[in-house]
C-alpha positions as CSV (number, residue, x, y, z in Angstrom):
1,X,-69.3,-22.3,66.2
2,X,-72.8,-22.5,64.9
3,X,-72.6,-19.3,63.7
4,X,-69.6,-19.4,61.9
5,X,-71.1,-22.7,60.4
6,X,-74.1,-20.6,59.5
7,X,-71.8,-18.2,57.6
8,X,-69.6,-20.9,55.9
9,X,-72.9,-23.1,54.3
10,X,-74.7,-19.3,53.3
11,X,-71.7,-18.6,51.5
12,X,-71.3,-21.8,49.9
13,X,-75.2,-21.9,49.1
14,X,-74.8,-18.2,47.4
15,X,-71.5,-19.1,45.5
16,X,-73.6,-22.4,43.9
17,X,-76.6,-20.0,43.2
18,X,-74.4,-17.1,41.5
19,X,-71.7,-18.8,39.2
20,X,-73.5,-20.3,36.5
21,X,-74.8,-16.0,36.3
22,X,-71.2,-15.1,36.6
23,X,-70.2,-17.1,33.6
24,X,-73.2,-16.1,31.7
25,X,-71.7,-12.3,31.6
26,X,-68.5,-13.9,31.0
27,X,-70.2,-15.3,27.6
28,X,-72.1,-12.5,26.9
29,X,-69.0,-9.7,27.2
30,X,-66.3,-11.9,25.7
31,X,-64.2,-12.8,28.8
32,X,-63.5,-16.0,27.5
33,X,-60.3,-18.1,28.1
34,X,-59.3,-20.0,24.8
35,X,-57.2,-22.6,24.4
36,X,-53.1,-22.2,23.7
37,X,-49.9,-23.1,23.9
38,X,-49.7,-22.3,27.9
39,X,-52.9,-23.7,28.5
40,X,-54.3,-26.5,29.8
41,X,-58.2,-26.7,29.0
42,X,-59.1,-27.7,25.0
43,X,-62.4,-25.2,24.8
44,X,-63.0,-22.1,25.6
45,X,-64.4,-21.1,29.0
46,X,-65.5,-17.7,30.6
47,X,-62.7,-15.8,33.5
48,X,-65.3,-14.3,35.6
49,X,-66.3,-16.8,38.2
50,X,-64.5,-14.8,40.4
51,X,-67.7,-12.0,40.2
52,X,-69.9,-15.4,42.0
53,X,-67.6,-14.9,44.7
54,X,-67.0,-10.9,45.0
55,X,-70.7,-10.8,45.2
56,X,-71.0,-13.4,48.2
57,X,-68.4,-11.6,49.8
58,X,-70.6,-8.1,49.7
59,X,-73.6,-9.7,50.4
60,X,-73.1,-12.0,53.0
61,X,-71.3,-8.2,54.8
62,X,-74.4,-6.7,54.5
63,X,-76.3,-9.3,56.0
64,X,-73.7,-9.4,59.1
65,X,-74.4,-4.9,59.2
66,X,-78.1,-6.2,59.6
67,X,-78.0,-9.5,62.0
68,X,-77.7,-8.5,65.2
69,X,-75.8,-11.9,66.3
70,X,-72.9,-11.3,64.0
71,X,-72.8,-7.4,63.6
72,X,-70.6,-7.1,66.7
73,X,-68.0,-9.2,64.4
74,X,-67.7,-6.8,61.1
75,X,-66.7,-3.6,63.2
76,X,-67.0,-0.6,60.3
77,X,-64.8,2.0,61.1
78,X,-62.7,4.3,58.8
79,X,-59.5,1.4,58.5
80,X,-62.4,-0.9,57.6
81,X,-63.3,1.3,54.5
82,X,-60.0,1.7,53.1
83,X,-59.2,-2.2,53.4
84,X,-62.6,-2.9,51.7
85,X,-61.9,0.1,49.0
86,X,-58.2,-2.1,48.8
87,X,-60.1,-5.2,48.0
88,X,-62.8,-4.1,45.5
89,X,-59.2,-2.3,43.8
90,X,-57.8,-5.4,43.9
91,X,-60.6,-7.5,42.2
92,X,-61.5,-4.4,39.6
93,X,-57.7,-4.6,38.4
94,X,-58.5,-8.5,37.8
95,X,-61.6,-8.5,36.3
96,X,-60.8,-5.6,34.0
97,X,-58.1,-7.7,33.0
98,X,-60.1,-10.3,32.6
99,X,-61.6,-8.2,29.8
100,X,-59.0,-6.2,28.0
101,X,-55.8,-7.5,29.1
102,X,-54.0,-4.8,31.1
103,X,-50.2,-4.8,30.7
104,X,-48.5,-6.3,33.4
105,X,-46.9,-2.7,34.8
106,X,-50.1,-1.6,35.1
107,X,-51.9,-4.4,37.3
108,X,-48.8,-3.9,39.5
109,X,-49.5,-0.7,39.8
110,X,-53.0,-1.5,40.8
111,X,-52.0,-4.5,43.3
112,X,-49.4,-1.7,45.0
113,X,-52.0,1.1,45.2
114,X,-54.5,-1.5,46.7
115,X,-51.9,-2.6,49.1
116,X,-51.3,1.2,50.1
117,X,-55.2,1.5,50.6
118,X,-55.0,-1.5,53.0
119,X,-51.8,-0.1,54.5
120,X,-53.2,3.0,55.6
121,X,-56.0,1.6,56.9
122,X,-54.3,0.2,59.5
123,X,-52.9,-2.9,58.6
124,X,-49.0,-2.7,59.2
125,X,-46.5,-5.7,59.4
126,X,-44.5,-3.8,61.9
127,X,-42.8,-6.7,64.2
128,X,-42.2,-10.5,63.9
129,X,-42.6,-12.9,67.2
130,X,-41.9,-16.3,66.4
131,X,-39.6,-17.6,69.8
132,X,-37.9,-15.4,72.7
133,X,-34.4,-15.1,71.0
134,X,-36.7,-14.3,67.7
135,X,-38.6,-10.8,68.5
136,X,-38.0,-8.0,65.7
137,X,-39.3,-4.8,65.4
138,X,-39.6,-2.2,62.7
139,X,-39.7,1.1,61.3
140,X,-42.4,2.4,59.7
141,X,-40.4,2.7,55.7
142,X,-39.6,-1.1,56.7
143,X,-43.2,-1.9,57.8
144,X,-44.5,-0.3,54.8
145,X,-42.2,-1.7,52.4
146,X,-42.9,-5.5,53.9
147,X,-46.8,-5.1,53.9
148,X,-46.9,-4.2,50.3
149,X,-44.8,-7.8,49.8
150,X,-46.8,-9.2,51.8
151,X,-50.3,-8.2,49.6
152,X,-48.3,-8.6,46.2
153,X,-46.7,-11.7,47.3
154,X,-50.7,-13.3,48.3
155,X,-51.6,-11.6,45.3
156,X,-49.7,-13.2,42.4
157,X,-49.4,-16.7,44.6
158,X,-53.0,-17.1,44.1
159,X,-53.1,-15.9,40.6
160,X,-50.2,-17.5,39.5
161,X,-51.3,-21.3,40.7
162,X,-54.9,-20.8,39.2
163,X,-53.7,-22.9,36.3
164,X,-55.7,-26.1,36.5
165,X,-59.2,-26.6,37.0
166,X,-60.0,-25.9,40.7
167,X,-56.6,-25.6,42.0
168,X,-56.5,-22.4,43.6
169,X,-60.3,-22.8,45.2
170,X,-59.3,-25.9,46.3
171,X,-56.1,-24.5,47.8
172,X,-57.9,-21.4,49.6
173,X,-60.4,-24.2,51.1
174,X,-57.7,-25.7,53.0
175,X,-55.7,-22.5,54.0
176,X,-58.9,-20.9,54.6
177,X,-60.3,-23.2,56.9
178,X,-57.2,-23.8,58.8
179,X,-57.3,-20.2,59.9
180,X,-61.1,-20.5,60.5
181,X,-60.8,-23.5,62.9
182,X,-57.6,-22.0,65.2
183,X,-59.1,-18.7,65.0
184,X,-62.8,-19.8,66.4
185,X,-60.5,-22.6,68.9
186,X,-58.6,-19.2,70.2
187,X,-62.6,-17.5,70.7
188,X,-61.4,-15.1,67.7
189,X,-64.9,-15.7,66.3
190,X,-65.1,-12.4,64.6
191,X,-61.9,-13.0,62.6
192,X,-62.4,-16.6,61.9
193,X,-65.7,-15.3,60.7
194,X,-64.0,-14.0,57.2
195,X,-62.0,-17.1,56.7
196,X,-65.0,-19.2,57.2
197,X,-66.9,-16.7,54.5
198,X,-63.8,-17.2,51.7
199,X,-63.6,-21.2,52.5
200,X,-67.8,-21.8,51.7
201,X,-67.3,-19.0,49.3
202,X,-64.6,-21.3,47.4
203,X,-65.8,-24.5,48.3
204,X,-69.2,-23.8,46.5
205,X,-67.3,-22.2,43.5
206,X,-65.4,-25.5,43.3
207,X,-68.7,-27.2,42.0
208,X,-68.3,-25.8,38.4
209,X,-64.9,-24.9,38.5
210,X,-63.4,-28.6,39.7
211,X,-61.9,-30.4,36.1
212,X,-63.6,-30.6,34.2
213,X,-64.5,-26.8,34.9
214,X,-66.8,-24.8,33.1
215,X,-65.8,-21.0,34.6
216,X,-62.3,-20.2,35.5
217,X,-61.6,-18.1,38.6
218,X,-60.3,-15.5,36.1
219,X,-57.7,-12.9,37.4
220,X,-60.9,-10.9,38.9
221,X,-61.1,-13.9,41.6
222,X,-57.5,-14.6,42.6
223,X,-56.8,-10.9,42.9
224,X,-59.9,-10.9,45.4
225,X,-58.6,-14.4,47.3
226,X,-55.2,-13.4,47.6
227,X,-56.3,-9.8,48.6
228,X,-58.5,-11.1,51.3
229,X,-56.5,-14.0,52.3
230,X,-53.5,-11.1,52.9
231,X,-55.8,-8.5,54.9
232,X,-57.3,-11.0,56.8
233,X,-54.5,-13.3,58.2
234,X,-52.6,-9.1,59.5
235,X,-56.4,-8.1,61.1
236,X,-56.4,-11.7,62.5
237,X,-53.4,-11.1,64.1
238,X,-52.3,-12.6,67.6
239,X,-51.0,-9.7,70.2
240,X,-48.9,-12.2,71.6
241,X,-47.8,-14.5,68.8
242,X,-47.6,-12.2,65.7
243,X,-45.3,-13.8,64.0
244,X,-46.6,-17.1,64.4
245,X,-50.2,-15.9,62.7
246,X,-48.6,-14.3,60.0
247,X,-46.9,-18.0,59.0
248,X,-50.1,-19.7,58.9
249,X,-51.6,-18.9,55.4
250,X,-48.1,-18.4,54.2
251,X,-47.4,-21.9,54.9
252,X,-51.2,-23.5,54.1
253,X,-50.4,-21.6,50.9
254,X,-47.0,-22.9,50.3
255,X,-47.6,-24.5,46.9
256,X,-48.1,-21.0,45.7
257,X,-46.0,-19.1,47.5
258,X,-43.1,-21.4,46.8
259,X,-44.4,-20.9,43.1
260,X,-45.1,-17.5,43.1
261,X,-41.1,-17.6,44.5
262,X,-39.3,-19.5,42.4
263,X,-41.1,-18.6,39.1
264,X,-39.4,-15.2,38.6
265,X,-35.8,-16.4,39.8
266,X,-36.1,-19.7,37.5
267,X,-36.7,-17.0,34.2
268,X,-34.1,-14.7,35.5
269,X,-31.8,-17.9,35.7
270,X,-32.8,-19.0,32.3
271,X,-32.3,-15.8,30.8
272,X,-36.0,-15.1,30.3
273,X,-38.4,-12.0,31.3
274,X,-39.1,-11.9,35.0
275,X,-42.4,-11.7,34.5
276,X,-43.1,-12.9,31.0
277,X,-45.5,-15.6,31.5
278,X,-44.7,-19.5,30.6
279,X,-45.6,-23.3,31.2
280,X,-43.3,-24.1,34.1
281,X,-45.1,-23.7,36.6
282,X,-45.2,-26.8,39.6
283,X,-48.6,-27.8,38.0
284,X,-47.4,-27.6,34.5
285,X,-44.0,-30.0,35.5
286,X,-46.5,-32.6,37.9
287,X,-48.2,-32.8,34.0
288,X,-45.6,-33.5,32.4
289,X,-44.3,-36.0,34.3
290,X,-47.5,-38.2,33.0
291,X,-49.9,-37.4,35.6
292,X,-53.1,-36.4,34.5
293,X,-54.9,-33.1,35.3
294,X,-56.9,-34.3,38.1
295,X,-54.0,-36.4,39.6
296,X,-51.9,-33.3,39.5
297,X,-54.7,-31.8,41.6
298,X,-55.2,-34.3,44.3
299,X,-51.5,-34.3,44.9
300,X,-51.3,-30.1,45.3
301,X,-54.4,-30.7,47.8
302,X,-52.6,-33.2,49.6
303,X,-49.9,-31.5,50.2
304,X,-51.6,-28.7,50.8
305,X,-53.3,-30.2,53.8
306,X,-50.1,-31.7,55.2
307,X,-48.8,-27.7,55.0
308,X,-52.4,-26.8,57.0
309,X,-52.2,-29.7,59.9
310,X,-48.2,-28.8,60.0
311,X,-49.1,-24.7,60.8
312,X,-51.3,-25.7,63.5
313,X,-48.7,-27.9,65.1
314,X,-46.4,-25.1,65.0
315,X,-48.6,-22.2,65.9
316,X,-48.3,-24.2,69.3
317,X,-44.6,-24.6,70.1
318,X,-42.8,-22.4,72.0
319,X,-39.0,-23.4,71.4
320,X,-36.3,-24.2,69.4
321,X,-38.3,-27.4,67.9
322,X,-40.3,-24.4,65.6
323,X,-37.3,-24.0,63.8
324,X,-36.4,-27.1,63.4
325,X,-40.0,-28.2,62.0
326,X,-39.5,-25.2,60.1
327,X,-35.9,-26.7,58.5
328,X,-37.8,-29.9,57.6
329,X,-40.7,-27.8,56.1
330,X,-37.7,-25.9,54.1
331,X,-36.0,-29.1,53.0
332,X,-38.6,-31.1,52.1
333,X,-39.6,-28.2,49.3
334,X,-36.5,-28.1,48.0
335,X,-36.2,-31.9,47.4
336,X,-39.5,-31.6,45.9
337,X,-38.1,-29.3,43.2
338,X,-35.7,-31.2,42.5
339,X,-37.8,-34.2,41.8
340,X,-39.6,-31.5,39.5
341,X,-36.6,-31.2,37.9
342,X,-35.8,-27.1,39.1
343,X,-32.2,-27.6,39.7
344,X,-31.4,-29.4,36.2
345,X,-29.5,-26.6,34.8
346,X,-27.1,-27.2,38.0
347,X,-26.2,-30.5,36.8
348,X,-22.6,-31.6,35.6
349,X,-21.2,-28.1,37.2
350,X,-23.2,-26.1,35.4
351,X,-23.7,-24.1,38.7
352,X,-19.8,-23.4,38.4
353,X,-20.5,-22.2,34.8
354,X,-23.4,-20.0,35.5
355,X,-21.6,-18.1,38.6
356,X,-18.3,-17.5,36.2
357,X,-20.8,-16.1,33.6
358,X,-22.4,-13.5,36.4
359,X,-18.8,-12.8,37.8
360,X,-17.4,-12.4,34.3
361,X,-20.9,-9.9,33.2
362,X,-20.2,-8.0,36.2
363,X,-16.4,-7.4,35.8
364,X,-15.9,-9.1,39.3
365,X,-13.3,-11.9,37.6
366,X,-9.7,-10.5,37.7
367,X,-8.6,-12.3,34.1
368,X,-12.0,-10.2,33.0
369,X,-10.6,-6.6,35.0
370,X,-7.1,-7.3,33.3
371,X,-8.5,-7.6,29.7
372,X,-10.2,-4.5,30.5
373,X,-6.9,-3.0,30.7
374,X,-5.6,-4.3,27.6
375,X,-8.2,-2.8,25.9
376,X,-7.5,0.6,27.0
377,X,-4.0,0.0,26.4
378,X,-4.9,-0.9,23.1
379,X,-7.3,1.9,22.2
380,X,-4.4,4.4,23.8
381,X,-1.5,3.5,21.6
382,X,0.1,6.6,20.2
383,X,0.9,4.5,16.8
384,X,0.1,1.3,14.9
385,X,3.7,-0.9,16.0
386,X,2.7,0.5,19.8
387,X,-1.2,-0.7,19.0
388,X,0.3,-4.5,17.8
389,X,2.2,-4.7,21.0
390,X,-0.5,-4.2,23.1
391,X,-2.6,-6.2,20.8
392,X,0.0,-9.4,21.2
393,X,-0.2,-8.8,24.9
394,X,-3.8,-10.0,24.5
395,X,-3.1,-12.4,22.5
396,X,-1.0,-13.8,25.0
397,X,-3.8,-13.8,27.7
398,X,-5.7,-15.8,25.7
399,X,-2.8,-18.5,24.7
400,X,-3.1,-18.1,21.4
401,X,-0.1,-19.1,18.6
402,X,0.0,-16.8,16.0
403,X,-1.6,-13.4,15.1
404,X,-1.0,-11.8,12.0
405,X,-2.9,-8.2,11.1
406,X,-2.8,-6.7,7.6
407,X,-3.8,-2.5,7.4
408,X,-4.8,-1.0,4.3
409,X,-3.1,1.9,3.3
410,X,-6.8,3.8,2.8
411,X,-7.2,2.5,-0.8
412,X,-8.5,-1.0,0.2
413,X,-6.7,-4.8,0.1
414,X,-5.2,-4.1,-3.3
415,X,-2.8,-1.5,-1.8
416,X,-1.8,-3.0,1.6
417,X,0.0,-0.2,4.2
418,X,0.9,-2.4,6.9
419,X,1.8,-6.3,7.8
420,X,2.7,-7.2,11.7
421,X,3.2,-11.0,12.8
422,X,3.8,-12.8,15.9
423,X,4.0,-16.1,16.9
424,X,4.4,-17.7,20.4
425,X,7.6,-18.8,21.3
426,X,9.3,-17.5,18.2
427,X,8.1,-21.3,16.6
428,X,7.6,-21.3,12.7
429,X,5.0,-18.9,11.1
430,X,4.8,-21.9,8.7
431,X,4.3,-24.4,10.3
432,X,1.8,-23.7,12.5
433,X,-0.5,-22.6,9.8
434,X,-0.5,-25.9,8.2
435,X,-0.8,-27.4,11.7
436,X,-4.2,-29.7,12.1
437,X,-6.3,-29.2,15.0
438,X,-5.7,-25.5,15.0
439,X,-9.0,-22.7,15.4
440,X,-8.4,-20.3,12.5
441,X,-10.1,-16.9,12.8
442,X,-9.9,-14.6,9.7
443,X,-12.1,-11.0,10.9
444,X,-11.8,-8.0,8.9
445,X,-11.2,-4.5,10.7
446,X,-14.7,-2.5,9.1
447,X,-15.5,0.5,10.8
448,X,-18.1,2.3,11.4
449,X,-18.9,3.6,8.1
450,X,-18.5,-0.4,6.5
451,X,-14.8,0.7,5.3
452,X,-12.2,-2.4,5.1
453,X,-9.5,-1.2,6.9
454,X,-8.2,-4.9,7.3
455,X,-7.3,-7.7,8.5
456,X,-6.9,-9.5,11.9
457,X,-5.8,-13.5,11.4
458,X,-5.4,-15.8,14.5
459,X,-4.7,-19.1,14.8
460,X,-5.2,-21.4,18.6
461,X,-3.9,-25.0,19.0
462,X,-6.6,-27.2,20.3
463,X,-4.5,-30.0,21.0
464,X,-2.0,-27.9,24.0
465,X,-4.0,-25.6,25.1
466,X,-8.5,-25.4,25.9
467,X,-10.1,-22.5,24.8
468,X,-11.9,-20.5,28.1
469,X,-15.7,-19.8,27.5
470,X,-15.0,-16.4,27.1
471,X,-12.4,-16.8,24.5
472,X,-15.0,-15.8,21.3
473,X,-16.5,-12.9,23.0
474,X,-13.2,-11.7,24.2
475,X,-11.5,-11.7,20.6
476,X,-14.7,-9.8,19.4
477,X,-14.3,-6.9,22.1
478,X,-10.4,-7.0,20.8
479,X,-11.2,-6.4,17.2
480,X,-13.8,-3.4,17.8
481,X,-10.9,-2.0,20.2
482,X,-8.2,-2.5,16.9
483,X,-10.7,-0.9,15.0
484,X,-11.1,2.1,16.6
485,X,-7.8,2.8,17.6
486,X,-6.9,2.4,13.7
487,X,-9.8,4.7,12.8
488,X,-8.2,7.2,15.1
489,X,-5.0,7.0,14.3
490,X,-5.9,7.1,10.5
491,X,-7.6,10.4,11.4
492,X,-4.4,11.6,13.4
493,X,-2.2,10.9,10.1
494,X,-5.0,12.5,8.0
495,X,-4.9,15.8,9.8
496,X,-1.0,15.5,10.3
497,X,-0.7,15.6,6.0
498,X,-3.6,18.4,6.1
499,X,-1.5,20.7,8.3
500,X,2.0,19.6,6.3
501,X,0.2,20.3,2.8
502,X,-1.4,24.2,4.9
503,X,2.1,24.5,5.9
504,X,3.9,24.3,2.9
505,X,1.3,26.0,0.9
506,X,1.6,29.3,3.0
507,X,5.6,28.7,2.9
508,X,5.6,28.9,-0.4
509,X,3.0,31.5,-0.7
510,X,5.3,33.6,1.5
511,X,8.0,32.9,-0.9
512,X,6.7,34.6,-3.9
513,X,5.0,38.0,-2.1
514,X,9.0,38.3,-0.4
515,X,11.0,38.3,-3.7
516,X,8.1,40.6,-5.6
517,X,8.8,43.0,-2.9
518,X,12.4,42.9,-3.4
């Protein structure tokens, strides 16, 4: 224990000693973090405190290699290199970033190849222990495929929470430590040795970064926590609990994780970019709800500790009470977001609205399958009366009252070709166009070379019948079906006259060369 409190205060002591430098090549280069819409601070501040703690990290390594006490814990072997070539990726992708502002495929990119570096070093998610009904196993696409979620997924939680002064230091402090103190209490000392290094690492960091900060963490430093934090908590693993180590950080980081989460399904929901960045995030809603910046704080840290003192209860259960901890874990997040206000878009069956939307998009809705069919009934009509049946058979789908459709006999509206009208119930053409309360819809036929080929009129009694949300969109896919099944049957009558006019051309071309003959 004295060595691993040896470690934590060198750490913190190097961490004070190097970040005022850090943020003095953050002025000098130009990676400075001004002020906007999604941001928080009012002045501009430099991103690369997250070199102070890179720097601790290698140094305080090569001190281990040369201290005979602790060189037994840092074990260098070849899966050692490739993790450490992973996590010097990892914080190079941030820090360039940092700099020039890489697009957002391309740090991916970066985070998977890191991930594949650590993979093949030897760090595989390959089964899950939690209790003795609760013991899976997998292959090695599976294991592969989970351990690059499990880097991305520390990754971007880190990253993504790193949006108030000294939130995401303080955060790794807690998780951090947590793992340091059960680690050293199971005589893991040379694993709990690189949590302790991250925790003094952080806390020091916390000294200039805390709100009011002057350096940010910068992407360069939450790549290189949530790298370490994820490479760390797999080597640290427990032969006999495995799944129960694994849940550790993920649940001292739950703030993040549950942002990191719910971030990209709240844009899909809203109809935003997965992962076009916003001011939404858990610390930008505690904000706005009037707290101030460093109230926000102290209530992420405090639940951040109750997370940390809850995995280490866990960690030591053995039955069915995991789980149920677990459940109240579960349900005490999502009654925070909803005090956050996550689920207002549910509100007043908006839910119900939402799902028809998805079912309607994806053709699963069988009013949506049968107007599909109209359509194609439509767009197959062999002439225009066969075309306006099919078209009133819509109509009727969609309860209207009267449809009426003009065609222009290819010279425009002042030389009209056709006129078909329909009314529900055989009532009065009349009088339900002077009707009140009725939706009127007047939208001309123009195809694709902006010709008027005409008319489509329909009128809907609001007072008898509601109008479905789908009712607008519908009518528009009718009228571009309309359209091209009277572009294509103009055609068919075009070349029909062509081939009569060839015909009786060469008729009565024959006609003459017979009686010259005779």
């Amino acid at each position: 224990m004295f060595l691993l409190a040896v470690l934590f205060m060198t750490a913190l002591l190097c961490t004070l000693a190097l970040t005022p430098a850090a943020a003095k090549l953050g002025h000098f280069f130009g990676a400075i973090d001004h002020p906007g819409t999604r941001k928080v601070h009012t002045s501009a501040r430099p991103r690369t405190g997250g070199i102070a703690l890179f720097a601790t990290f290698i140094l305080l390594l090569g001190l281990a290699a040369c201290t005979p006490l602790i060189q037994p814990w840092f074990e260098v072997n070849q899966g050692f290199l490739f993790i450490m070539a992973g996590l010097a990726l990892a914080f190079a992708a941030g820090l360039i970033d940092d700099f020039v502002h890489l697009h957002c495929l391309i740090k991916l990119g970066l985070q998977v190849i890191s991930a594949g570096l650590a993979y093949f070093g030897g760090l595989h998610i390959d089964q899950f222990y939690l209790l003795p009904w609760v013991d899976v196993e997998f292959g090695p696409l599976t294991s592969f495929g989970l351990t690059l979620f499990w880097f991305l997924l520390f990754i971007n939680a880190v990253n993504l929470i790193d949006g108030l002064d000294g939130l995401a230091g303080g955060i790794i402090v807690f998780a951090a430590t947590t793992m340091t103190i059960l680690l050293a209490w199971r005589g893991d000392m040379a694993h709990a040795a690189w949590f302790a290094v991250i925790s003094g690492s952080c806390l020091g960091f916390l000294r200039y970064n805390f709100h009011p900060a002057s350096v940010f963490l910068g992407d360069g430093g939450s790549y290189f926590l949530g790298y370490a934090m994820a490479a760390f908590a797999i080597v640290a693993e427990f032969k006999s609990q495995m799944g129960a180590s694994l849940l550790i950080p993920v649940i001292g980081l739950g703030v993040p994780m549950l942002d990191t989460i719910v971030s990209p399904i709240r844009r899909f929901l809203l109809g935003k970019g997965v992962f076009s960045p916003d001011s939404d995030h858990i610390h930008h809603r505690l904000l706005r709800k009037g707290l101030s910046t460093r109230q926000a704080i102290w209530i992420l840290y405090g639940i951040t500790l109750v997370l940390c003192l809850f995995s280490l209860f866990l960690v030591q259960l053995r039955d069915a009470r995991g789980i149920f901890l677990l459940l109240i874990m579960g349900s005490g997040f999502v009654l925070f977001l909803y005090q956050l206000g996550y689920f207002k878009q549910f509100k007043n069956g908006n839910l119900s609205t939402w799902m028809q939307d998805v079912c309607y998009e994806m053709g699963l809705a069988q009013d949506r399958r049968s107007f599909v069919n109209l359509q194609m009934a439509i767009c197959d009509s062999p002439d225009f009366p066969s075309m306006w049946e099919n078209t009133v058979n819509a109509l009727e789908q969609f309860e209207f009252d009267l449809g009426e459709m003009v065609l222009y006999n290819g010279s425009g509206p002042d030389h009209p070709g056709s006129r078909f009208i329909w009314t529900k119930n055989g009532q009065d053409y009349t009088q339900i166009v002077n009707m009140s309360g009725n939706m009127k819809l007047e939208m001309p036929l123009i195809d694709k070379n902006n010709r008027l080929l005409g008319l489509l009129w329909l009128i809907k009694d609001m007072h008898n019948t509601d109008m479905s949300h789908y009712t607008l969109r519908r009518v528009e896919h009718l009228r571009r079906s309309v359209v091209k099944t009277v572009e294509g049957l103009h055609k068919q009558t075009s070349q029909l006259r062509r081939r009569e006019r060839t015909n009786k051309g060469a008729g009565i071309a024959g006609g003459v060369g017979t009686e010259d003959k005779s």
